[in-house]
N, CA, C and O atoms as CSV, one atom per row, in Angstrom:
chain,resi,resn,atom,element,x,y,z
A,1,UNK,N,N,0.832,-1.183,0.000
A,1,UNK,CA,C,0.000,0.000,0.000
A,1,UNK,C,C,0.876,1.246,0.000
A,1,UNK,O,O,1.768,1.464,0.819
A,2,UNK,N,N,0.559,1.960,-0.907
A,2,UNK,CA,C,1.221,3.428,-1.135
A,2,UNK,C,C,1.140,4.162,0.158
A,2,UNK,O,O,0.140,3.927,0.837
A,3,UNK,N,N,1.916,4.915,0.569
A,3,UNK,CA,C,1.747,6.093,1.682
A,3,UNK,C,C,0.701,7.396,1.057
A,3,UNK,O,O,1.087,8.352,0.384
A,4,UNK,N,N,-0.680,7.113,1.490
A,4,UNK,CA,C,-1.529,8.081,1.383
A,4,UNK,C,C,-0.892,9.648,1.648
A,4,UNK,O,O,-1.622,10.515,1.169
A,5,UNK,N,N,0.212,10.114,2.255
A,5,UNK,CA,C,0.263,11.690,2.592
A,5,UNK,C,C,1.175,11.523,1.343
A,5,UNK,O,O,1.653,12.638,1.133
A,6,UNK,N,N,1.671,10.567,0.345
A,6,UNK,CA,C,2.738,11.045,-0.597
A,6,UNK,C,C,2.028,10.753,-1.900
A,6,UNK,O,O,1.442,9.687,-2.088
A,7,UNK,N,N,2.118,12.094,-3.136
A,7,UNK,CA,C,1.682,12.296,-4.166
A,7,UNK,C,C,2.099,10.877,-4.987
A,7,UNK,O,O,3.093,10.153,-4.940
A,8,UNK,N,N,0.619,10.837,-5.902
A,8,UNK,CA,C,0.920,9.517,-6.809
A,8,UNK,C,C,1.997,9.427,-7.637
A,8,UNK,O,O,2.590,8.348,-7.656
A,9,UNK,N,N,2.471,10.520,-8.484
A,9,UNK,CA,C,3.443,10.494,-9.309
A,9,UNK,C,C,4.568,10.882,-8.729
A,9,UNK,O,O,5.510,10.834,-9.521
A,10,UNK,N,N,4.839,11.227,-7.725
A,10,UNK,CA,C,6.175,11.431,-6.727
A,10,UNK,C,C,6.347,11.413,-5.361
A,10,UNK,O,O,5.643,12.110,-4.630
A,11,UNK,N,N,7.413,10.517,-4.842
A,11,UNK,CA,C,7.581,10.564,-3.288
A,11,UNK,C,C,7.661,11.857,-2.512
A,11,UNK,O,O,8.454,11.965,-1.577
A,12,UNK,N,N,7.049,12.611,-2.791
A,12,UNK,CA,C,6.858,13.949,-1.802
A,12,UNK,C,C,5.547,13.913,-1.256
A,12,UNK,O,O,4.465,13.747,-1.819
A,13,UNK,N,N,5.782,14.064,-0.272
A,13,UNK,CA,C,4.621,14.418,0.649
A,13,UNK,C,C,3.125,15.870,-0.135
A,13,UNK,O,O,3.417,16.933,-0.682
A,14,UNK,N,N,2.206,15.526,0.025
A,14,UNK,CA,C,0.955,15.979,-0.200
A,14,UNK,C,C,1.045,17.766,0.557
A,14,UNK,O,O,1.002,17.852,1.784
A,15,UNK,N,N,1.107,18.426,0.121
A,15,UNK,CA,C,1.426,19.819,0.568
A,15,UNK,C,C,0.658,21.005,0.039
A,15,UNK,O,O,0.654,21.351,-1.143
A,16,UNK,N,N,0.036,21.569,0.979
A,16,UNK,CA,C,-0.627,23.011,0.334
A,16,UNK,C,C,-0.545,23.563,-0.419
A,16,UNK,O,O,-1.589,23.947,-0.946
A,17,UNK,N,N,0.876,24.017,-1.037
A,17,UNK,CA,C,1.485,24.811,-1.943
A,17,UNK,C,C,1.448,24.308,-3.216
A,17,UNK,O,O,1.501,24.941,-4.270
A,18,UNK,N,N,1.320,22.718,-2.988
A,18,UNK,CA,C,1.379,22.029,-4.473
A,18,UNK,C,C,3.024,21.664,-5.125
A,18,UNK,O,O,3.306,21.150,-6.208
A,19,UNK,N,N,3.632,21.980,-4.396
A,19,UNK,CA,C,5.175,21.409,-4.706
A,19,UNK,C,C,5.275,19.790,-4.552
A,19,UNK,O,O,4.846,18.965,-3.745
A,20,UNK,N,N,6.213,19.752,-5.972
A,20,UNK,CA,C,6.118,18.190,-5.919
A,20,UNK,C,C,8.250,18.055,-5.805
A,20,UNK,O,O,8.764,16.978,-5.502
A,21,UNK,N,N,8.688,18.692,-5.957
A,21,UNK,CA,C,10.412,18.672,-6.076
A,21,UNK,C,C,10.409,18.737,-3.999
A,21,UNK,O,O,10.158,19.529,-3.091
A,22,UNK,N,N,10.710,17.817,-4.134
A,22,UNK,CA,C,11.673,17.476,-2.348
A,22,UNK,C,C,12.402,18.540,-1.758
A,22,UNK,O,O,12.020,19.099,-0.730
A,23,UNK,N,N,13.557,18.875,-2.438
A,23,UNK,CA,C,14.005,20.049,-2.479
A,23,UNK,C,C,13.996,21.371,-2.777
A,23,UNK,O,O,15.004,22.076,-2.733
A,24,UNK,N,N,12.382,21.930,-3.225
A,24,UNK,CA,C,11.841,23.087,-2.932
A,24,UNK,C,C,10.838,22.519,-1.909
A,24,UNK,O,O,10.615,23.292,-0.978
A,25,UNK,N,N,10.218,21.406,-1.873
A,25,UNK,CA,C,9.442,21.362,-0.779
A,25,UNK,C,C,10.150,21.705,0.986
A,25,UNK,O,O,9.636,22.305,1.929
A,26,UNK,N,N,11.574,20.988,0.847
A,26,UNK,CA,C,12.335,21.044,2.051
A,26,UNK,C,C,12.638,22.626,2.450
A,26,UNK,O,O,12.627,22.964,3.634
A,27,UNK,N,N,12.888,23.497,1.470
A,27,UNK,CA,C,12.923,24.762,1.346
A,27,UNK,C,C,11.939,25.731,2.034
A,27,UNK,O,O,12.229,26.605,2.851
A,28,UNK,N,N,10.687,25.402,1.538
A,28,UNK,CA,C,9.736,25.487,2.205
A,28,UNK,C,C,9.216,25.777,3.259
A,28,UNK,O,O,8.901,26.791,3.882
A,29,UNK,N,N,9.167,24.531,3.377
A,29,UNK,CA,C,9.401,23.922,4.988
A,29,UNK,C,C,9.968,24.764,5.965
A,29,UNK,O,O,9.582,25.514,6.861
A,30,UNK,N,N,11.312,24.261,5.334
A,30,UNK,CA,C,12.659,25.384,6.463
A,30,UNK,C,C,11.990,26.960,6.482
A,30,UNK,O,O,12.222,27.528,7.549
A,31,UNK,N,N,11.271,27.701,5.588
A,31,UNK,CA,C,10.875,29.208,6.334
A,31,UNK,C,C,9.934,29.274,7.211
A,31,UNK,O,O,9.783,29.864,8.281
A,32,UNK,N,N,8.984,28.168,6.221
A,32,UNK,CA,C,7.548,28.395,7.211
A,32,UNK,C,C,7.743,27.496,8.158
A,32,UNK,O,O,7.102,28.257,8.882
A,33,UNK,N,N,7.958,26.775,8.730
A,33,UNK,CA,C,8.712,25.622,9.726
A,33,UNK,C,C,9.687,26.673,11.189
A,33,UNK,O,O,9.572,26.348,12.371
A,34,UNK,N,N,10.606,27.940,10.702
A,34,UNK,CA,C,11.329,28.415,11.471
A,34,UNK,C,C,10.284,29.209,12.322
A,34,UNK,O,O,10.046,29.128,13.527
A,35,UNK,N,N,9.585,30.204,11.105
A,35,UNK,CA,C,8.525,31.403,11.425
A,35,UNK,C,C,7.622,30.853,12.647
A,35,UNK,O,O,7.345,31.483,13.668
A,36,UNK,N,N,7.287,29.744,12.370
A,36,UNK,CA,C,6.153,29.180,14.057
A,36,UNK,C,C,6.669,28.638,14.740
A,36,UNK,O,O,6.107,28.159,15.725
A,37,UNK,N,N,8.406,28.440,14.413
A,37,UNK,CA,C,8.560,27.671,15.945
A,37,UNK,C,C,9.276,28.559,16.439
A,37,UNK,O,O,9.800,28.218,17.500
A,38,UNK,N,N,9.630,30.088,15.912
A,38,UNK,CA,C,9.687,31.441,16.627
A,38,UNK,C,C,8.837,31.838,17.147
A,38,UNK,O,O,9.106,32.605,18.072
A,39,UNK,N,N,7.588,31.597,16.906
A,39,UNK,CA,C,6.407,31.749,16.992
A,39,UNK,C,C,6.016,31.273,18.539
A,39,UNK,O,O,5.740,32.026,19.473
A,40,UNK,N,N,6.057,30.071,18.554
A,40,UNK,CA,C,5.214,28.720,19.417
A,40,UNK,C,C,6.842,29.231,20.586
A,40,UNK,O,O,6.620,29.225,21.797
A,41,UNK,N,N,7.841,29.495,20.265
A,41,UNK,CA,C,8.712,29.429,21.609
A,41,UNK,C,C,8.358,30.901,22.116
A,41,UNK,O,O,8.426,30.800,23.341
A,42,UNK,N,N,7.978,32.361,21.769
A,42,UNK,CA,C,7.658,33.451,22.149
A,42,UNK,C,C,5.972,33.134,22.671
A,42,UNK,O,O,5.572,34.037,23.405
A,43,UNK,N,N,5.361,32.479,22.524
A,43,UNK,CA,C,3.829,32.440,22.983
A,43,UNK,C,C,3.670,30.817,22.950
A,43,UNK,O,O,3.147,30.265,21.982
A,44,UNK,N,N,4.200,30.028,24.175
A,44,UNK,CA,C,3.946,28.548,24.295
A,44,UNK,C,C,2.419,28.505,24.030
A,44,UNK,O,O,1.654,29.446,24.245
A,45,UNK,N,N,2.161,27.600,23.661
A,45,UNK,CA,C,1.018,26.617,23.489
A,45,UNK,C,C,0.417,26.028,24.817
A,45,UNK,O,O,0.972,25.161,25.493
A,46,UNK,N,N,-0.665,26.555,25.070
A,46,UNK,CA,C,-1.039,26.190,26.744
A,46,UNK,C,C,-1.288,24.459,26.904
A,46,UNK,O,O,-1.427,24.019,25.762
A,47,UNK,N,N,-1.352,23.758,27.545
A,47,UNK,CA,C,-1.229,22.889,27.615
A,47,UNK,C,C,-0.534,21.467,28.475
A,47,UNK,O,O,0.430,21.685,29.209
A,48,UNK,N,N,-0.966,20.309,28.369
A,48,UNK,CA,C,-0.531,19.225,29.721
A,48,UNK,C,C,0.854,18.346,29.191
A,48,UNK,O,O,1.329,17.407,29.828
A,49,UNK,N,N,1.238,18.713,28.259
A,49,UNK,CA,C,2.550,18.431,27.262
A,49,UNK,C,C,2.093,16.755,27.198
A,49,UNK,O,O,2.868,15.964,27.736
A,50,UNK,N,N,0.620,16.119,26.431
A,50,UNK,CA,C,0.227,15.042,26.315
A,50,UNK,C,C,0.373,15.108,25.075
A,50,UNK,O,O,1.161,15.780,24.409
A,51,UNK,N,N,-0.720,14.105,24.655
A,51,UNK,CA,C,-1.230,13.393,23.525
A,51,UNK,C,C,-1.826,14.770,22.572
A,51,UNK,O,O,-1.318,15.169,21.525
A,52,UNK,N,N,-3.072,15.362,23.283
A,52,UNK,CA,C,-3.776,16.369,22.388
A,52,UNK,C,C,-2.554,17.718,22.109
A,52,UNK,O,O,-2.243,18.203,21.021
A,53,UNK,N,N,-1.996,18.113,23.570
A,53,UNK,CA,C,-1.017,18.887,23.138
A,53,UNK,C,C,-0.239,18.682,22.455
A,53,UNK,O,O,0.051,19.662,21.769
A,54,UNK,N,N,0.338,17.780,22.254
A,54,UNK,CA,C,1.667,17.016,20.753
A,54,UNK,C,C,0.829,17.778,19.441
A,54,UNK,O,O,1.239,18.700,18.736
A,55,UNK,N,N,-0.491,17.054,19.374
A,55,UNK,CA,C,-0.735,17.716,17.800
A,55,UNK,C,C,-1.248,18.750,17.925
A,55,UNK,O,O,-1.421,19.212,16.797
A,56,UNK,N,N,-1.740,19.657,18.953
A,56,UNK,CA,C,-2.136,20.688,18.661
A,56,UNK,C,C,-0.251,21.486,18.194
A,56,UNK,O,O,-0.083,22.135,17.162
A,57,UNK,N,N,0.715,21.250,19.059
A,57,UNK,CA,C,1.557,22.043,18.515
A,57,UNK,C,C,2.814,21.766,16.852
A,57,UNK,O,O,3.666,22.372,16.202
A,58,UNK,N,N,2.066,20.377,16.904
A,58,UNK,CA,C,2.400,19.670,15.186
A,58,UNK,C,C,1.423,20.651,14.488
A,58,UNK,O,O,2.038,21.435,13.764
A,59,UNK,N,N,-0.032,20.854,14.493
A,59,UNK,CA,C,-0.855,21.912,13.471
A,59,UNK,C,C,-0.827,22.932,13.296
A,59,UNK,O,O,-1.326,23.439,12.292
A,60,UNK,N,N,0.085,23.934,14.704
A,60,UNK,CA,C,0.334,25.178,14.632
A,60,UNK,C,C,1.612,25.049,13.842
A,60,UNK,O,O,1.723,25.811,12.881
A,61,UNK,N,N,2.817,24.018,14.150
A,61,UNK,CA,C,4.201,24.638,13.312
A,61,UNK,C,C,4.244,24.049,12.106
A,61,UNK,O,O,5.076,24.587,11.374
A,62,UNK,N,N,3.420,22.761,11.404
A,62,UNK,CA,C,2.971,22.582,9.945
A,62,UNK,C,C,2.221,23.351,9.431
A,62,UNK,O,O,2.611,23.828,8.365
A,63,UNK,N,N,0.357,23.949,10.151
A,63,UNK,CA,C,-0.236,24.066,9.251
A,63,UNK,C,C,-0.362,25.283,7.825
A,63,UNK,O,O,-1.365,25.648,7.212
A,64,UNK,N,N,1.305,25.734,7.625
A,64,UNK,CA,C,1.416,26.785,6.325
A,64,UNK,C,C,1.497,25.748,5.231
A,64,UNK,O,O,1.035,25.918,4.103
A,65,UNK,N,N,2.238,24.449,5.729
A,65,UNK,CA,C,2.526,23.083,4.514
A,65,UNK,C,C,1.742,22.407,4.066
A,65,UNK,O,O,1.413,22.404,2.880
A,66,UNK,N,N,1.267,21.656,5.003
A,66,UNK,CA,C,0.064,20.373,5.368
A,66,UNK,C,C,-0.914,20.973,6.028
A,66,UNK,O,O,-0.987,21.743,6.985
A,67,UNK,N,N,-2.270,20.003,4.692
A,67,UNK,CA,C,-3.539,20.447,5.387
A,67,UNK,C,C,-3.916,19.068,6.399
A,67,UNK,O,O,-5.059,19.088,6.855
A,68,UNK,N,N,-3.207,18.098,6.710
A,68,UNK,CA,C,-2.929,16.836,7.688
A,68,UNK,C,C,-2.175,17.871,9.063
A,68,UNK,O,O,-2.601,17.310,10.073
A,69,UNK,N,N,-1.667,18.558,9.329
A,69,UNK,CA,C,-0.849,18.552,10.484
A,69,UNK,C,C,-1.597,18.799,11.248
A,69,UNK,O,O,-2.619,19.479,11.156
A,70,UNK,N,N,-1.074,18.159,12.261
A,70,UNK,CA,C,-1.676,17.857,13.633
A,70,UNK,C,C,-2.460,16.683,13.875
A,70,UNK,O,O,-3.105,16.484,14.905
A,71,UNK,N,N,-2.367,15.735,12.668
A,71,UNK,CA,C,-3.220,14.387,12.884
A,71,UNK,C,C,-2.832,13.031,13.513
A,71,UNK,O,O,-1.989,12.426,12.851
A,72,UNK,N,N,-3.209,12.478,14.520
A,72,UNK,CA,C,-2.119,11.763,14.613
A,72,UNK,C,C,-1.794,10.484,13.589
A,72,UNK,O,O,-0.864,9.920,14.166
A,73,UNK,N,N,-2.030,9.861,12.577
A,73,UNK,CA,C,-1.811,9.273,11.615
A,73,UNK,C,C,-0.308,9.961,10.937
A,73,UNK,O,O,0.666,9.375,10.465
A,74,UNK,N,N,-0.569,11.383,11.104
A,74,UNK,CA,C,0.882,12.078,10.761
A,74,UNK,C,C,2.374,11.692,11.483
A,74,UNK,O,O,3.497,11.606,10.985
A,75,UNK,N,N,1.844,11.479,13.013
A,75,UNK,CA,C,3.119,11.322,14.037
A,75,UNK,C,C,3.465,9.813,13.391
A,75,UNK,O,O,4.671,9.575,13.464
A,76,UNK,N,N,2.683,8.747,12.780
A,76,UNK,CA,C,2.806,7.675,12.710
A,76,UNK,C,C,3.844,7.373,11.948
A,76,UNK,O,O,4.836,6.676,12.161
A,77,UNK,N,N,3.325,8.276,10.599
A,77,UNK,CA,C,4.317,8.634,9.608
A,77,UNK,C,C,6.300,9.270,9.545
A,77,UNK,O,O,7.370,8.848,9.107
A,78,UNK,N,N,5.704,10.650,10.392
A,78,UNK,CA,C,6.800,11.369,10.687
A,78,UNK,C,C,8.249,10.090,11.747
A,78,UNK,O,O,9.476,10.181,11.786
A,79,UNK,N,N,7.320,9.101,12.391
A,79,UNK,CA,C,8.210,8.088,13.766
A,79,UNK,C,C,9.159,7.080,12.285
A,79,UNK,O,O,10.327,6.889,11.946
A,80,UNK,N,N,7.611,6.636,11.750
A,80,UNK,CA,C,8.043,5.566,10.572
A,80,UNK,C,C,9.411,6.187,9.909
A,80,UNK,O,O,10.510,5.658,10.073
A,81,UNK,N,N,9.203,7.355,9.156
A,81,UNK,CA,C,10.227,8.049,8.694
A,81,UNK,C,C,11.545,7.647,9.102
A,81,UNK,O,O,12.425,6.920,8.641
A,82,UNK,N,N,11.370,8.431,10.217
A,82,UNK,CA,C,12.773,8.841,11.474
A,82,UNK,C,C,13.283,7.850,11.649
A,82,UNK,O,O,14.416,7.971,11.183
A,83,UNK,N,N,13.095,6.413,12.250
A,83,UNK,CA,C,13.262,5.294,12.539
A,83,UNK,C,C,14.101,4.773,10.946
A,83,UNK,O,O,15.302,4.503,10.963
A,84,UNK,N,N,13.447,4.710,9.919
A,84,UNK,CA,C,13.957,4.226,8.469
A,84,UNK,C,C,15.198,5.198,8.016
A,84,UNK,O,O,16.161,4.907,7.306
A,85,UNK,N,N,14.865,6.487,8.668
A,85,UNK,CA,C,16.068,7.276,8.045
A,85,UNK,C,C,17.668,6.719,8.791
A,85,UNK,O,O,18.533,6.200,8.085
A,86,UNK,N,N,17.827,6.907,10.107
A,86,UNK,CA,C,18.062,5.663,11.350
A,86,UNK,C,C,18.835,4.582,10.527
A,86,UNK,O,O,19.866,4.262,11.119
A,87,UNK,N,N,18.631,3.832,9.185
A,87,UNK,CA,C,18.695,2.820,8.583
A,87,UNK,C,C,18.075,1.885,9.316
A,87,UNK,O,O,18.747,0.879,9.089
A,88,UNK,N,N,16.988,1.505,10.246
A,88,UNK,CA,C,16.216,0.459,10.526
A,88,UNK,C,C,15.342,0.430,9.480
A,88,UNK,O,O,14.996,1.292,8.673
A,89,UNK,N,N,15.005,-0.881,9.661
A,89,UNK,CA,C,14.060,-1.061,8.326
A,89,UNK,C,C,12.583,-1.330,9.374
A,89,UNK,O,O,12.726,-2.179,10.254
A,90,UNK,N,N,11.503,-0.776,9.297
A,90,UNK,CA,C,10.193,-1.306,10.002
A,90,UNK,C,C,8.923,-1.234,9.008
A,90,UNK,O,O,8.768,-0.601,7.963
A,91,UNK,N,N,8.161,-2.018,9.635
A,91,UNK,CA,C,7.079,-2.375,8.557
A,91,UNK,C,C,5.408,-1.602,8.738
A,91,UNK,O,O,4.376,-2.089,9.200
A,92,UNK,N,N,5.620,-0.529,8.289
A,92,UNK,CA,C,4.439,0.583,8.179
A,92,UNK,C,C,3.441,-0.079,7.729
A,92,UNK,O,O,2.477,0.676,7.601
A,93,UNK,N,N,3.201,-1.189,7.413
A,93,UNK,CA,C,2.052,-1.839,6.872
A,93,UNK,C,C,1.249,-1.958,7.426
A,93,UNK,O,O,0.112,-1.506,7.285
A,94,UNK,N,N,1.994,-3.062,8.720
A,94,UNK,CA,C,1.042,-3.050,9.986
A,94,UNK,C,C,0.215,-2.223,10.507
A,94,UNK,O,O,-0.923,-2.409,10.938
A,95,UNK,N,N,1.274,-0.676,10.403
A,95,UNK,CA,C,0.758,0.406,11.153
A,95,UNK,C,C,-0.284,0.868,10.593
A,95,UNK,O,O,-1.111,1.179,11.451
A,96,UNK,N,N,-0.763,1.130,9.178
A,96,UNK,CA,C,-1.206,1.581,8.267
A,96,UNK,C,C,-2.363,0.436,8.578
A,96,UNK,O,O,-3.447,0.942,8.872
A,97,UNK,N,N,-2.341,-0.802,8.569
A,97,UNK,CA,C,-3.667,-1.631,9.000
A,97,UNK,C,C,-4.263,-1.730,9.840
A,97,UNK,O,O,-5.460,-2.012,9.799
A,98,UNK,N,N,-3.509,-1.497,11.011
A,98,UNK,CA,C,-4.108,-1.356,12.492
A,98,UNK,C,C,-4.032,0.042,13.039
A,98,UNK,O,O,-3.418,0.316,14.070
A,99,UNK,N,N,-4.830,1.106,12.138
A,99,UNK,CA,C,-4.585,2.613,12.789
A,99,UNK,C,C,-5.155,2.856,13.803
A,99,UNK,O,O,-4.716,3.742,14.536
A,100,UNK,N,N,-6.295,2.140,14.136
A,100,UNK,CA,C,-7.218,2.499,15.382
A,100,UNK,C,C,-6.432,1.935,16.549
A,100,UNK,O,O,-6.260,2.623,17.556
A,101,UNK,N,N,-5.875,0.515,16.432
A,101,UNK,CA,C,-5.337,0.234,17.508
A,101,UNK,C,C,-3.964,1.132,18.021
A,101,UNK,O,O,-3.417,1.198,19.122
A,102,UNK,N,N,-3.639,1.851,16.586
A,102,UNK,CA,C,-2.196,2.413,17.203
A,102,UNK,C,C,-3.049,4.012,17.916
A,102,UNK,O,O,-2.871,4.509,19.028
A,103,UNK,N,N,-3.705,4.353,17.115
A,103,UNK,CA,C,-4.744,5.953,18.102
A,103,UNK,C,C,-4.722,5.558,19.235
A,103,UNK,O,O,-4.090,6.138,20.117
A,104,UNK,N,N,-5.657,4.112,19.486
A,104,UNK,CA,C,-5.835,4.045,20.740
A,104,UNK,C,C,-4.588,3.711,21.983
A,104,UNK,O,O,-4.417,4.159,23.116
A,105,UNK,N,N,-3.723,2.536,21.006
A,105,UNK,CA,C,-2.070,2.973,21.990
A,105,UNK,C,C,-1.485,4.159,22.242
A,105,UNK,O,O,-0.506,4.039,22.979
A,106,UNK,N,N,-1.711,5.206,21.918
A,106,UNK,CA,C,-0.855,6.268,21.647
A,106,UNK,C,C,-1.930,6.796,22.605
A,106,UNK,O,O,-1.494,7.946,22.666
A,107,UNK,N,N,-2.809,6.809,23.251
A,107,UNK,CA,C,-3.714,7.445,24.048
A,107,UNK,C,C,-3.543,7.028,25.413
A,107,UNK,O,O,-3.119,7.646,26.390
A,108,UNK,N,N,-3.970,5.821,25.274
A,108,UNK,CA,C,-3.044,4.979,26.785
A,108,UNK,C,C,-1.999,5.084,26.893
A,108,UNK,O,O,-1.596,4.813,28.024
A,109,UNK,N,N,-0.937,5.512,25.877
A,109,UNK,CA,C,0.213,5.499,26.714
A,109,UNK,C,C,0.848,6.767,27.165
A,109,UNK,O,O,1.973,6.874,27.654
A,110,UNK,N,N,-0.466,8.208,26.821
A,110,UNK,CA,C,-0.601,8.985,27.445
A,110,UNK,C,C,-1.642,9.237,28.671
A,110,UNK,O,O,-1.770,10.274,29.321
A,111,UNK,N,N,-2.168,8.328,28.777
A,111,UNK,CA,C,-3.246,8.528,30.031
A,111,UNK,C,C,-2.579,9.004,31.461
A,111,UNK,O,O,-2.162,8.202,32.296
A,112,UNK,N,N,-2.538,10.639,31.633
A,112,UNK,CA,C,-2.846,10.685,32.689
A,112,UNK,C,C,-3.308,12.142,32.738
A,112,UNK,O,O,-3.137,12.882,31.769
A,113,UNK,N,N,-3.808,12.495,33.701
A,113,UNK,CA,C,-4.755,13.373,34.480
A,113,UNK,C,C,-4.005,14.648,34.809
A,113,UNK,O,O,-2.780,14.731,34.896
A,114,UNK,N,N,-5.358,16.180,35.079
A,114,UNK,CA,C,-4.421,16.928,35.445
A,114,UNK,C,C,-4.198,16.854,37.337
A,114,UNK,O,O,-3.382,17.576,37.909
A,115,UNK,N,N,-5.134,15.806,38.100
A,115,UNK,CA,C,-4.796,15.450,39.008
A,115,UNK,C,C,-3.626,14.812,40.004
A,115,UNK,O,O,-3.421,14.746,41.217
A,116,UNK,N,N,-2.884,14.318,38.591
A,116,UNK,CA,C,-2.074,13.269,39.149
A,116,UNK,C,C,-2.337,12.176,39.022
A,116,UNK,O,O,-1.610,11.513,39.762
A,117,UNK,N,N,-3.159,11.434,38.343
A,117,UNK,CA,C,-3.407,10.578,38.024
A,117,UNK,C,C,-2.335,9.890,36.939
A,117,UNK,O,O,-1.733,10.561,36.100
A,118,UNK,N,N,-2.194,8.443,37.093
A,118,UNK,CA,C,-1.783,7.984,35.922
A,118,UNK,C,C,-1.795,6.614,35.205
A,118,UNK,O,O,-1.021,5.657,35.224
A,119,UNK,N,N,-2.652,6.805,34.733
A,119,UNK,CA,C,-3.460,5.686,33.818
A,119,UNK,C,C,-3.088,4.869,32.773
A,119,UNK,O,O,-3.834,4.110,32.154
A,120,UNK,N,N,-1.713,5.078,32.568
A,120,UNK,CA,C,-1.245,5.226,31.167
A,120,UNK,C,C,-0.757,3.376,31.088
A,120,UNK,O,O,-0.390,2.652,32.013
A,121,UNK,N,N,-0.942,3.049,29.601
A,121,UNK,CA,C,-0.812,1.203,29.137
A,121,UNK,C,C,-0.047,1.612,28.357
A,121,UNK,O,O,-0.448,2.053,27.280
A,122,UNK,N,N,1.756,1.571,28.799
A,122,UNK,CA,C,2.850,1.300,27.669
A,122,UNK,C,C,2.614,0.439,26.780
A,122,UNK,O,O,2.618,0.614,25.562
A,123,UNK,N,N,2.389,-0.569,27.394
A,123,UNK,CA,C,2.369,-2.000,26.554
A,123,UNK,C,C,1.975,-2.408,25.391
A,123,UNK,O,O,2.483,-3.383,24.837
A,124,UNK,N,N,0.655,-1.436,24.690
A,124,UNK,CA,C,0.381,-1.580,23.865
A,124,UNK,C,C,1.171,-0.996,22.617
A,124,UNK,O,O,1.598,-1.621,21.646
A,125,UNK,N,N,1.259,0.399,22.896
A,125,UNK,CA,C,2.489,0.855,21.833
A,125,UNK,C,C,3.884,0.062,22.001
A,125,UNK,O,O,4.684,0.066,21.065
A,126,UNK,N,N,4.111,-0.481,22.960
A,126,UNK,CA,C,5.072,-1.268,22.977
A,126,UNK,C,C,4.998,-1.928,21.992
A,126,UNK,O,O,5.628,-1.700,20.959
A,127,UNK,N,N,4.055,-3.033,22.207
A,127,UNK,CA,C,3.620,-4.196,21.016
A,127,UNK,C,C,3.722,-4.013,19.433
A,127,UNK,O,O,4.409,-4.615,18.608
A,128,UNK,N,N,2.744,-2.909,19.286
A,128,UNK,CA,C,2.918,-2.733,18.296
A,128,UNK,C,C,3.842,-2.279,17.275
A,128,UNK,O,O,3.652,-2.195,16.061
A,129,UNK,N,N,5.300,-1.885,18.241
A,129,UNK,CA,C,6.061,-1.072,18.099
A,129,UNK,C,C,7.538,-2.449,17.346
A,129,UNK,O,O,8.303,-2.466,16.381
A,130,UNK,N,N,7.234,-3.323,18.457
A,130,UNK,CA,C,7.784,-4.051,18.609
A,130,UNK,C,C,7.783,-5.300,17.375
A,130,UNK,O,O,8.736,-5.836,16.810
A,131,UNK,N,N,6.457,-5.487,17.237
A,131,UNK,CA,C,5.961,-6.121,16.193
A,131,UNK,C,C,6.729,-5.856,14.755
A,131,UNK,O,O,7.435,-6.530,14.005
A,132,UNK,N,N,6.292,-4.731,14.773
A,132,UNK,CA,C,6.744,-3.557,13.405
A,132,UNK,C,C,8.203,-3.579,13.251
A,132,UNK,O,O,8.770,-3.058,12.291
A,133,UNK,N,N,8.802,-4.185,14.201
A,133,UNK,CA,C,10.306,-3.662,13.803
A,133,UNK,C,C,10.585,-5.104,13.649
A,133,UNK,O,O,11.683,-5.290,13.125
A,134,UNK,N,N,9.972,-6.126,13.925
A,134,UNK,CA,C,10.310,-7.509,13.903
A,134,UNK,C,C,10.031,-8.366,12.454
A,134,UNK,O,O,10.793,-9.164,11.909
A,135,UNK,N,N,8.453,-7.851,11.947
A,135,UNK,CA,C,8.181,-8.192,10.500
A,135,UNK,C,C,8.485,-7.170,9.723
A,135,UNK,O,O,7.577,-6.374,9.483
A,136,UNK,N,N,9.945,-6.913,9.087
A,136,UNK,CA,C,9.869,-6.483,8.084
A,136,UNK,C,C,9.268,-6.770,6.944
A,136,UNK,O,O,9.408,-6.031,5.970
């Protein structure tokens, strides 16, 4: 299965602007990418530094690029990436088949409260994590 955020006729990512060259897309990026995270460090992003806060501050410093940022299907992508760039090889397939179960890992393994509470099930992103790097 193709990576849905990357254009059919080229491995670049799906982008507002309509750039399909990597290297004006990366370009890009790098201004509008600097401008909000000058931005987001002069006026933090209020927040419990969780799960919802992660993408709310992924949609503020993408959304000039991507009309996706801040989704978490994106973080899935952006980890997959990072990890392959890394030279590990892992198998996005899985991830890409089981998206609900990875939402819902990625939720538990932020569960906790502004009480103090903490609720949180590593285990599952574990698993799946684990899985993924095992079936290439």
């Amino acid at each position: 299965m193709r990576d849905p955020y990357l254009y059919e006729d080229v491995p670049v990512l799906k982008n507002i602007l309509g750039i399909k060259s990597q290297e004006l897309l990366d370009e890009a990026e790098a201004d509008y990418v600097v401008y909000r995270l000058k931005d987001v460090a002069i006026n933090p992003l209020p927040g419990d530094y969780h799960t919802e806060h992660f993408l709310k501050m992924h949609q503020v410093i993408f959304q000039d690029i991507f009309d996706w940022a801040g989704s978490p299907r994106t973080t899935i992508t952006f980890c997959c990436q990072f990890i392959e760039a890394q030279g590990i090889m892992i198998n996005r397939k899985l991830f890409e088949e089981n998206a609900g179960y990875v939402r819902t890992a990625l939720v538990a393994y932020n569960a906790f409260f502004s009480d103090g509470s903490d609720f949180s099930k590593k285990e599952y992103l574990y698993k799946i994590v684990y899985d993924a790097l095992s079936e290439q």
